[in-house]
C-alpha positions as a printed Julia matrix, in Angstrom:
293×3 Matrix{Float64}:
   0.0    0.0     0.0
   1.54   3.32   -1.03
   2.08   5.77    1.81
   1.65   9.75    1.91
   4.45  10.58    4.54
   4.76  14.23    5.82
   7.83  16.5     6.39
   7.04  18.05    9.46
   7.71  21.82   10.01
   9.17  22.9    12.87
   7.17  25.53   14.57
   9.57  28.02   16.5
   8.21  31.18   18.68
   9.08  34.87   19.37
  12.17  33.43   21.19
  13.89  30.99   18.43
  12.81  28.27   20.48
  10.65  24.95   19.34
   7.21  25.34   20.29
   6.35  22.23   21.56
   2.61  21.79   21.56
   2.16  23.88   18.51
   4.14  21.05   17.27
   2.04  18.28   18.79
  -1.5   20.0    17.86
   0.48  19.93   14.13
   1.24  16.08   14.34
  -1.9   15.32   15.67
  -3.67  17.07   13.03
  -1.69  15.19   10.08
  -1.77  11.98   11.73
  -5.63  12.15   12.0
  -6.57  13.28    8.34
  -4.86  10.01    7.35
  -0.75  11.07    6.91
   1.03   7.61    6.86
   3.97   8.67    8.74
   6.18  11.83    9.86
   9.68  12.81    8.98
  11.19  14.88   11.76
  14.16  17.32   10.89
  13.82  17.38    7.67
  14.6   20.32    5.33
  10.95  21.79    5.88
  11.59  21.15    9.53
  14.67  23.47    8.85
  17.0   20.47   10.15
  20.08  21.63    9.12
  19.86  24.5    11.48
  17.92  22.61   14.68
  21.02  21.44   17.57
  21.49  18.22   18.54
  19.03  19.15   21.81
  16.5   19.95   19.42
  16.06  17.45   17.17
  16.18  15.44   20.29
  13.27  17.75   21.48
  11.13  16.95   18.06
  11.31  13.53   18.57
   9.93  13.33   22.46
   7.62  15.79   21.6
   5.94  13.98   18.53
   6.12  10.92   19.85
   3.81  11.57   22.68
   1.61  12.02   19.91
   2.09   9.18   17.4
   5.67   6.13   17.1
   4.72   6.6    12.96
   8.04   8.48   12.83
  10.92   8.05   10.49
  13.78  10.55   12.31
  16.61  12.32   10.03
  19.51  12.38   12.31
  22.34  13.92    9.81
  24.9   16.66   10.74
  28.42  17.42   10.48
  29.29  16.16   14.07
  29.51  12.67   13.81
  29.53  11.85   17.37
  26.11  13.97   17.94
  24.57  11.95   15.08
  25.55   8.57   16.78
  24.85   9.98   20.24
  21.18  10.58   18.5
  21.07   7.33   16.73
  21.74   5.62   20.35
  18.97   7.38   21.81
  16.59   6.56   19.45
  16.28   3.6    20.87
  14.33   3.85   23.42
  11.77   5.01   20.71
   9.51   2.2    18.63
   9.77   4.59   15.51
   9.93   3.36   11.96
  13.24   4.52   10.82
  15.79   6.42   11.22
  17.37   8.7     8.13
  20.35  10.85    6.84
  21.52  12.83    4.07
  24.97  12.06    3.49
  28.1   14.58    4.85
  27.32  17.43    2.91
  29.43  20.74    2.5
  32.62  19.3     1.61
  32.88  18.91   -2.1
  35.57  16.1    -2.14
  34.41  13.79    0.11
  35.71  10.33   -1.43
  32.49   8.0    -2.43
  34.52   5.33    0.13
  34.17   7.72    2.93
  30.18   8.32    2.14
  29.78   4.56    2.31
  31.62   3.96    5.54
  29.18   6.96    7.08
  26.25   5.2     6.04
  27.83   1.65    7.36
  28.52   3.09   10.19
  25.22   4.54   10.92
  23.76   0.85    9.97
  25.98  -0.46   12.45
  25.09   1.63   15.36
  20.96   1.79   14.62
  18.15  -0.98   15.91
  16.09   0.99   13.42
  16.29   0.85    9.77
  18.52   3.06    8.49
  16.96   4.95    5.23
  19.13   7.12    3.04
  17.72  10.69    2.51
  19.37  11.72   -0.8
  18.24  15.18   -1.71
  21.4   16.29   -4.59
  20.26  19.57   -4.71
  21.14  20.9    -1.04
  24.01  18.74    0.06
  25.88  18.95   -3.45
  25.69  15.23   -3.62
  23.67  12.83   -5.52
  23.69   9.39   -3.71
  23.33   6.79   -6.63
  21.75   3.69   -6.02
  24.8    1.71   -7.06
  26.18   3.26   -4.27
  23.83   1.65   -1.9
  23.85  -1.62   -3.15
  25.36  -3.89   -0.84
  25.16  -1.69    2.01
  21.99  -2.59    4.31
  20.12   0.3     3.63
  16.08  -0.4     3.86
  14.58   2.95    2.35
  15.22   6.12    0.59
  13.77   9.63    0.47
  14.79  10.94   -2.79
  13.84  14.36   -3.06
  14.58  14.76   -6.79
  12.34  16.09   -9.63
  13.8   13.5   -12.19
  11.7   10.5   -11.69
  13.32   8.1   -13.31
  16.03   8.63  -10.55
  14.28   7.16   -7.93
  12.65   4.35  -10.27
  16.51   3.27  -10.25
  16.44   2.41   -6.56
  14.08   0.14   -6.66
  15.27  -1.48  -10.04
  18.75  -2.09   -7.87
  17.13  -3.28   -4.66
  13.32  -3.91   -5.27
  13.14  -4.75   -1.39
  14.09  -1.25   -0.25
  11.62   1.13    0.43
  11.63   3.79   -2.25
   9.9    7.45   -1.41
  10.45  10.94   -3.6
  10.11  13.65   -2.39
   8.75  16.23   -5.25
   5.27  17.39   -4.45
   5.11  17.75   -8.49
   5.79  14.04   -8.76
   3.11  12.86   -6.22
   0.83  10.93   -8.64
   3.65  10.11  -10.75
   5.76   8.72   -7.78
   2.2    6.09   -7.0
   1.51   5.48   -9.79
   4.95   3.74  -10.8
   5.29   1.58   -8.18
   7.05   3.5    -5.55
   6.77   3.09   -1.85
   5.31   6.67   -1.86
   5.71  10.07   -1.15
   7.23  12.47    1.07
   5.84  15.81    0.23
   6.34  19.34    2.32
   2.86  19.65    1.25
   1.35  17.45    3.68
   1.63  19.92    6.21
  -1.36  22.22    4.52
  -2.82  20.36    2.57
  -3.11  16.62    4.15
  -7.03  16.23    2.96
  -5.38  16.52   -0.95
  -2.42  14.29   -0.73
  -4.47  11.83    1.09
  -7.13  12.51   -1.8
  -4.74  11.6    -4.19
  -3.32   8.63   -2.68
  -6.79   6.78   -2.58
  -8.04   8.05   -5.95
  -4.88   6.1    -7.72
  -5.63   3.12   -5.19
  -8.97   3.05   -5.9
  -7.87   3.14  -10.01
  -9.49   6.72  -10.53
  -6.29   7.71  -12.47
  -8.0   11.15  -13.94
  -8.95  12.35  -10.92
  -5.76  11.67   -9.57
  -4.1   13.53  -11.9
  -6.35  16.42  -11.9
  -5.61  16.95   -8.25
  -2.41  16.87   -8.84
  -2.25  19.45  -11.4
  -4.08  21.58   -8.53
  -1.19  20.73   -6.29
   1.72  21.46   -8.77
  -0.27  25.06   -9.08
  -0.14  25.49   -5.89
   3.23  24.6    -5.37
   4.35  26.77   -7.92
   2.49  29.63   -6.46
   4.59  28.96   -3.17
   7.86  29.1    -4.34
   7.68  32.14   -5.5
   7.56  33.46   -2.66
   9.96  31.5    -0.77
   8.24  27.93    0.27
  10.41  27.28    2.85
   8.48  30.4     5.04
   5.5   30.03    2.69
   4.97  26.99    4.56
   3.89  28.4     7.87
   1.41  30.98    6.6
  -0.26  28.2     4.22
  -0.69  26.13    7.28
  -2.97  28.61    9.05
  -4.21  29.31    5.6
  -5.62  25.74    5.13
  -5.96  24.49    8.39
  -6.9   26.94   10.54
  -3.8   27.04   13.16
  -0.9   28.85   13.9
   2.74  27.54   13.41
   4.48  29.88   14.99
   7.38  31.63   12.48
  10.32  30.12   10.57
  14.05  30.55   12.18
  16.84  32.63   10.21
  18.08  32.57    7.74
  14.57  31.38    6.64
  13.2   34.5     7.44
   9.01  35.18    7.78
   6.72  36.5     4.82
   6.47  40.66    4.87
   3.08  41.13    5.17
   2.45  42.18    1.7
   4.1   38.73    1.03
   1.51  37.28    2.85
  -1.31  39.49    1.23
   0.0   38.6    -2.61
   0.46  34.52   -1.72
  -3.19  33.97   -0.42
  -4.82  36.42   -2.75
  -3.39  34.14   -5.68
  -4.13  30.92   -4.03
  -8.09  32.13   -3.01
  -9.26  30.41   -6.23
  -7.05  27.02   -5.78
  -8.77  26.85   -2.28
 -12.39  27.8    -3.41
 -12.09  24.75   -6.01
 -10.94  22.61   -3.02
 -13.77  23.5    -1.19
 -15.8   23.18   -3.85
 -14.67  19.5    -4.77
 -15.26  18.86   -0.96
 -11.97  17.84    0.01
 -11.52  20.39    2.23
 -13.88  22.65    4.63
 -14.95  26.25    5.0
């Protein structure tokens, strides 16, 4: 059964800080309009700039909520990402993940395969490969992977066919992109699923989307997913990173707090021009009853 998982944001307050049960009234919310599974410290949770505390913090604070948690542990500082991969096990999650040591551009291929070996070493939790090319500068191949005992990867990559090549080398391993453009496309081949920063606002569609392909209605799969990609679109634009946190109040009704810096809030005129050219997208929503007033 394919799975809609979502990349949870990380609401912070007027302090920097995580706030907690904004966070928890979040997860509660996806879990509950039928979101397979979360991915904590992610990029739309802002990982790479969250301490080792904090992602820490995520993790006990969603899991009071829900153990359908796959938890990116990656950094620079190997010994905090072990520390947090021993931790984790007090935790009955589903995974654990990590994008590969990013930042310095000659890394040997050798060295990126003993990081992941070592993080399969050291985990009681599957260990799934978050390849995402774009931000760490490098593109994990599945060949790569091979005979390493990864079980999963998010690949967050707009070139299909990409990810269709991990599960041609290891058909076992759970396979997951990550494009909110490919969602349809990404089910519809085969793949495990989808991982898509979209979930956060817009649960009711993804979910939508997911049983319209399972139940074989392939055009109205696809024509929700055309109102997605607009969408999506729309958002980056203007930044989707802190478009994110005004389009979950937008859609659902509930405050998430403000994005930390560099990712810096919307201006409000930002705000004003984003909605005013999504009012139409979310009229047709409402109109096709997957969503409410």
């Amino acid at each position: 059964m394919p799975e809609i998982i979502s990349p949870v944001i990380t609401p912070f307050d007027k302090e920097n800080k995580i706030d907690k049960e904004k966070l928890k009234i979040h997860a509660k919310n996806l879990i509950d309009k039928g979101i397979d599974a979360l991915f904590l410290n992610g990029t739309t949770g802002l990982g790479p700039s969250l301490s080792f505390s904090e992602k820490l913090e995520n993790l006990r604070a969603v899991y009071d909520i829900t153990n359908k948690i796959i938890l990116q542990v990656g950094s620079l500082n190997m010994d905090e990402t072990l520390k947090l991969v021993k931790l984790s096990k007090d935790y009955e999650i589903i995974a654990i993940a990590s994008y590969p040591p990013y930042y310095y551009p000659r890394i040997p291929e050798k060295q990126i395969i003993k990081y992941f070996k070592v993080l399969c070493d050291h985990s009681v939790h599957p260990v799934y490969l978050y390849n995402y090319p774009t931000a760490t500068g490098k593109d994990i191949e599945a060949r790569i992977i091979k005979n390493l005992d990864i079980k999963g990867v998010k690949d967050t990559n707009e070139n299909i066919a990409h990810s269709m090549e991990y599960k041609r080398v290891k058909e076992e391993m759970k396979v997951y992109n990550g494009s909110d453009l490919l969602v349809a496309a990404s089910l519809l081949l085969g793949l495990d699923g989808s991982v898509a920063s979209s979930t956060n606002y817009l649960p009711e569609l993804l979910v939508k989307i997911k049983n319209s392909i399972i139940e074989g209605k392939i055009k109205e799969a696809l024509k929700l997913q055309k109102i997605l990609s607009e969408i999506i679109e729309t958002s980056r634009s203007f930044g989707n990173l802190s478009a994110n946190y005004v389009l979950c109040e937008y859609f659902q009704g509930y405050n998430l707090g403000k994005p930390r810096a560099p990712i810096f809030e919307l201006e409000d005129d930002e705000k004003n021009a984003l909605l005013n050219n999504l009012k139409k997208m979310k009229e047709e929503l409402i109109e096709m009853k997957i969503m409410k007033e």
